[in-house]
C-alpha positions as a LaTeX table, in Angstrom:
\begin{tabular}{lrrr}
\hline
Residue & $x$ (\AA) & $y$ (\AA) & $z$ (\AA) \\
\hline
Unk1 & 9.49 & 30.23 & $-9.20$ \\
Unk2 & 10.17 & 27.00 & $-7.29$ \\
Unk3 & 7.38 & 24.36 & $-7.32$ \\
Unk4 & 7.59 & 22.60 & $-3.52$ \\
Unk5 & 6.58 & 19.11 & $-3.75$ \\
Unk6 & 4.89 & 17.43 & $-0.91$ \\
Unk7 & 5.93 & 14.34 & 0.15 \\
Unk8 & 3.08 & 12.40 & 2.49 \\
Unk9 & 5.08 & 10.43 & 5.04 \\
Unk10 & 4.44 & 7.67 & 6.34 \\
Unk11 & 4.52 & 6.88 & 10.13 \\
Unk12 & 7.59 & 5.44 & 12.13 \\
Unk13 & 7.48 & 1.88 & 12.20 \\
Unk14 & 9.47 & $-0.29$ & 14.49 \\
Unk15 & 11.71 & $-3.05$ & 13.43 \\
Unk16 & 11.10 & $-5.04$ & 15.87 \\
Unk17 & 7.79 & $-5.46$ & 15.60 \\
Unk18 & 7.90 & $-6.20$ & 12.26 \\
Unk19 & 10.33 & $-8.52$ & 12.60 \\
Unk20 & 8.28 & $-10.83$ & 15.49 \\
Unk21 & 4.80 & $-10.38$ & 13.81 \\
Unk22 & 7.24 & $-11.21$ & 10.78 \\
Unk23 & 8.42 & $-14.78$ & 13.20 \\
Unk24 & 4.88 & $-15.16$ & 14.39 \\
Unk25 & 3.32 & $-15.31$ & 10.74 \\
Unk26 & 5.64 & $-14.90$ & 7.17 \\
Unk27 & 3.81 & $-12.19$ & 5.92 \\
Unk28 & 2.12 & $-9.51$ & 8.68 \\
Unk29 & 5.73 & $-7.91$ & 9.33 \\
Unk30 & 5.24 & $-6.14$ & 5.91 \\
Unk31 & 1.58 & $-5.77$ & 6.33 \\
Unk32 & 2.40 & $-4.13$ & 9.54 \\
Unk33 & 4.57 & $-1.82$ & 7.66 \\
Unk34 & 2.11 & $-0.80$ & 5.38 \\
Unk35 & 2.69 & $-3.08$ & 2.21 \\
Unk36 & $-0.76$ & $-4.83$ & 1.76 \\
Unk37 & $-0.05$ & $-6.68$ & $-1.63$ \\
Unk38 & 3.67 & $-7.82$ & $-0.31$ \\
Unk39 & 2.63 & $-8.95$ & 2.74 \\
Unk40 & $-0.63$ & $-10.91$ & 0.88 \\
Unk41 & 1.70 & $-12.22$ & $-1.58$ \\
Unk42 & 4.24 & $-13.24$ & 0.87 \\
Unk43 & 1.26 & $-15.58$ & 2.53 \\
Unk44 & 0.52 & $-17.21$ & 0.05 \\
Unk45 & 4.45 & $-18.06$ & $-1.24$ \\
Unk46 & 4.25 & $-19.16$ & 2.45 \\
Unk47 & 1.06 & $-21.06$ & 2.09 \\
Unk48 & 2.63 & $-22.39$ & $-1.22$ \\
Unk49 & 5.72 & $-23.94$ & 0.03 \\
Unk50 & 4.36 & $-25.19$ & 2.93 \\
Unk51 & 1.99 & $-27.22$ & 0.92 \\
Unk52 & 4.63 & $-28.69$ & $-1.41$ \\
Unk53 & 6.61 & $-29.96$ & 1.80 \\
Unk54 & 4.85 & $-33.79$ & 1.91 \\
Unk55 & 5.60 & $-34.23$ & $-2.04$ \\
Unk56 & 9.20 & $-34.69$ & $-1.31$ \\
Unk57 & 12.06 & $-32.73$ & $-3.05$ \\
Unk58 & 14.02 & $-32.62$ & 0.37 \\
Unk59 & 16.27 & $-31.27$ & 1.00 \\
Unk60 & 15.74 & $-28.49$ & $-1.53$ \\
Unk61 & 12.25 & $-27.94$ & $-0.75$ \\
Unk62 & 12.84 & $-27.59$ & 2.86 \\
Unk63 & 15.74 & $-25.30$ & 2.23 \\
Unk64 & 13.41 & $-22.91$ & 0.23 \\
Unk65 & 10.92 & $-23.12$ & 2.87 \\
Unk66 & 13.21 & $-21.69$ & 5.58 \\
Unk67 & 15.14 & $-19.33$ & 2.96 \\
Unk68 & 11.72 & $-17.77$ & 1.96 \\
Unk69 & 11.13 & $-17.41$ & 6.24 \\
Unk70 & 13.86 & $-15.75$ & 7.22 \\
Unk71 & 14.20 & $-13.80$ & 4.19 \\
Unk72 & 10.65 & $-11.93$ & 4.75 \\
Unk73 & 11.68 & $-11.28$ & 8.39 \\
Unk74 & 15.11 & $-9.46$ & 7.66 \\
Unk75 & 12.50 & $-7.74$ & 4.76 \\
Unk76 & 10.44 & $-6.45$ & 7.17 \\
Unk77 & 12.89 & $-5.19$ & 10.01 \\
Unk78 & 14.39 & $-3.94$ & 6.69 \\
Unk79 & 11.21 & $-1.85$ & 5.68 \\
Unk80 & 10.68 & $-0.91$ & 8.70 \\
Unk81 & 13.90 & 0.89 & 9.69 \\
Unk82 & 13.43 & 2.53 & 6.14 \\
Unk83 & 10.35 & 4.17 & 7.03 \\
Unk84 & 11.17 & 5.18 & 10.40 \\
Unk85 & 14.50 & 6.72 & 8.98 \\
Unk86 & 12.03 & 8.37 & 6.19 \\
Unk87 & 9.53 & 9.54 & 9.00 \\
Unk88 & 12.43 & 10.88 & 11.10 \\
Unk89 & 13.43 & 13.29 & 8.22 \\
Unk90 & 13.75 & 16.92 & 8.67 \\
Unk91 & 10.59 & 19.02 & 8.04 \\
Unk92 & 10.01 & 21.11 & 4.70 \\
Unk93 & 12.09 & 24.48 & 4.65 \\
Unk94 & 14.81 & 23.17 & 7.18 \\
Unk95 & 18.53 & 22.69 & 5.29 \\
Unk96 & 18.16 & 18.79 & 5.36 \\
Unk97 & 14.59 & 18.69 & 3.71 \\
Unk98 & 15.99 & 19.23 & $-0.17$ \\
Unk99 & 18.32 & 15.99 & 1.18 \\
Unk100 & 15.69 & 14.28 & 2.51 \\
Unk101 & 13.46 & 14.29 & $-0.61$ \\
Unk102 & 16.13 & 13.34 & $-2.75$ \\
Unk103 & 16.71 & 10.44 & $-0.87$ \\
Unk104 & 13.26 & 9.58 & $-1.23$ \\
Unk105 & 13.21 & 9.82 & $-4.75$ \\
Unk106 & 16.61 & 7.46 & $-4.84$ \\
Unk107 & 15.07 & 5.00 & $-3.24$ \\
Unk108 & 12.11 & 4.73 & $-5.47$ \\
Unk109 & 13.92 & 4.10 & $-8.42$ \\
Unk110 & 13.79 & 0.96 & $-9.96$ \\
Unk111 & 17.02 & $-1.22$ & $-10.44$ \\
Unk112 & 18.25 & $-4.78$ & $-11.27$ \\
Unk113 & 17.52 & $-6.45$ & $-14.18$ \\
Unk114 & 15.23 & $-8.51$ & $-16.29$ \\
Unk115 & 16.87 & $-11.45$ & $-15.75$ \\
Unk116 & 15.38 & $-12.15$ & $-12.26$ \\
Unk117 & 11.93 & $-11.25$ & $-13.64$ \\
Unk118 & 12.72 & $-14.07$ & $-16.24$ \\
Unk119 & 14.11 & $-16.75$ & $-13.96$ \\
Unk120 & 10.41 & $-16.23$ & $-11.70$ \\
Unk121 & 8.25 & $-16.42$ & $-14.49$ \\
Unk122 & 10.30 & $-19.78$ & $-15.46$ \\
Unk123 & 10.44 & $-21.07$ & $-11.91$ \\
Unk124 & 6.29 & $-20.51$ & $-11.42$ \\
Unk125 & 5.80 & $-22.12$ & $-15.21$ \\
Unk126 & 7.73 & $-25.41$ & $-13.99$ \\
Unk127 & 5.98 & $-25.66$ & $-10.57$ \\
Unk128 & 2.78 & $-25.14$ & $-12.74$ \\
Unk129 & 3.02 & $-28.13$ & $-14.76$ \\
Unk130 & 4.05 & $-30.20$ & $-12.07$ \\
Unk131 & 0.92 & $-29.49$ & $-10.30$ \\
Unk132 & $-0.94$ & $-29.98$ & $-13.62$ \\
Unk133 & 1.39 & $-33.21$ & $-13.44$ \\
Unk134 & 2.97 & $-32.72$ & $-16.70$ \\
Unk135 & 6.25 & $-33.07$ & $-15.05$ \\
Unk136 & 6.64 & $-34.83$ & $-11.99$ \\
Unk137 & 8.24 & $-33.13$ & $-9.26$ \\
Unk138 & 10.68 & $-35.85$ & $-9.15$ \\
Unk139 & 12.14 & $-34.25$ & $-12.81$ \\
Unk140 & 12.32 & $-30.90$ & $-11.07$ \\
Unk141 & 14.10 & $-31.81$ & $-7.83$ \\
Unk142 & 16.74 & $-34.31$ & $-9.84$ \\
Unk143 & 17.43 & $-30.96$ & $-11.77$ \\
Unk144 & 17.25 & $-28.38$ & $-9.73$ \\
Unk145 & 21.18 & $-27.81$ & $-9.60$ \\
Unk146 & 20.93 & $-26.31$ & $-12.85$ \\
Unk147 & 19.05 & $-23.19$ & $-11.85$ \\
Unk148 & 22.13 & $-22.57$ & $-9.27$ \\
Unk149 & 24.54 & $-23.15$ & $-12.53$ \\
Unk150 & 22.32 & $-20.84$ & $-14.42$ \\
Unk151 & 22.35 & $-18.35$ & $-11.89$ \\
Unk152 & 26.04 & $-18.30$ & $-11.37$ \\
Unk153 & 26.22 & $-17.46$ & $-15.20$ \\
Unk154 & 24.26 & $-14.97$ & $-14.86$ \\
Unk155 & 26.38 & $-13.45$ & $-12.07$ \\
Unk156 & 29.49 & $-13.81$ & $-13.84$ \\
Unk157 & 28.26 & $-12.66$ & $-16.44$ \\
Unk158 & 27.32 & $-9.40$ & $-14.76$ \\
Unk159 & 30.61 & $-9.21$ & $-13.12$ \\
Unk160 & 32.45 & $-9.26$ & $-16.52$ \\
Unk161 & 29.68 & $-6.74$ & $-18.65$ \\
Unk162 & 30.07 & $-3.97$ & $-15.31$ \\
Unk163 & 33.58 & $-4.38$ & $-15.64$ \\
Unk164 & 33.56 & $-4.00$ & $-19.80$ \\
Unk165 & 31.48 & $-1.15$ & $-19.16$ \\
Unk166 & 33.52 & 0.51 & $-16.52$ \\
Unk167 & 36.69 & 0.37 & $-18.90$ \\
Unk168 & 35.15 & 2.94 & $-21.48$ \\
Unk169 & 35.40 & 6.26 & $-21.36$ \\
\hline
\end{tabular}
């Protein structure tokens, strides 16, 4: 006997619309889409980096600041096309359901690594003590080349443990 699971869909969502409510305000493109906490959390990064923009830090601060605002938009047209291309999926008992479900599932599986969950916690630790003032910001922006030489370690050494991996049978 078969069990048939149901999958709720969500509605279509246009990209486009989440990407200019996305322009408009950092944040309300994935609201829009139907991610509350995202889009919440993605206000008050926003909020966050505008408010660190007087202290200084340029040009890396302002660099962050527009990285973090066009990243959310492509995030949102992103999201967006996903859940229009999940809404326009063939209805249960049609050939292209069983498809449609397990690409569904695929895309709810978690991947990366713990590395990037590491480098965030770090990141939000250091911009906590300099707003406790236990470091200056000063410290942070003469330094912060060494989280792009820590992240390109990381990377390579990625690249050379999937291609270690790859080699054995």
């Amino acid at each position: 006997m078969e069990e048939k699971i149901k999958i709720e869909t969500k509605p279509a969502k246009s990209p486009v619309l989440a990407g200019i409510f996305s322009a408009i305000f950092p944040g309300t493109g994935a609201i829009y889409n139907g991610s509350y906490l995202k889009g919440i959390m993605y206000i008050i990064i926003f909020a966050g980096l505008v408010t660190i923009q007087p202290r200084g830090g340029q040009p890396f601060v302002g660099l962050l600041l527009a990285g973090f605002y066009f990243f959310q938009i492509i995030d949102a047209v992103n999201e967006a096309r996903r859940l229009s291309a999940a809404a326009a999926a063939p209805a249960e008992g049609t050939p292209g359901a069983k498809l449609a479900v397990e690409a569904e599932l695929d895309i709810a599986r978690p991947s990366g690594s713990i590395s990037w969950g590491i480098i965030l916690i770090l990141l939000g630790g250091l911009f906590l003590l300099a707003n406790y003032e236990v470091i200056s910001y000063d410290a942070l922006i003469d330094y912060w080349p060494l989280a792009l030489i820590g992240l390109g370690l990381k990377l390579l050494a990625d690249y050379f443990y999937g291609k270690r991996s790859s080699k054995k049978p």
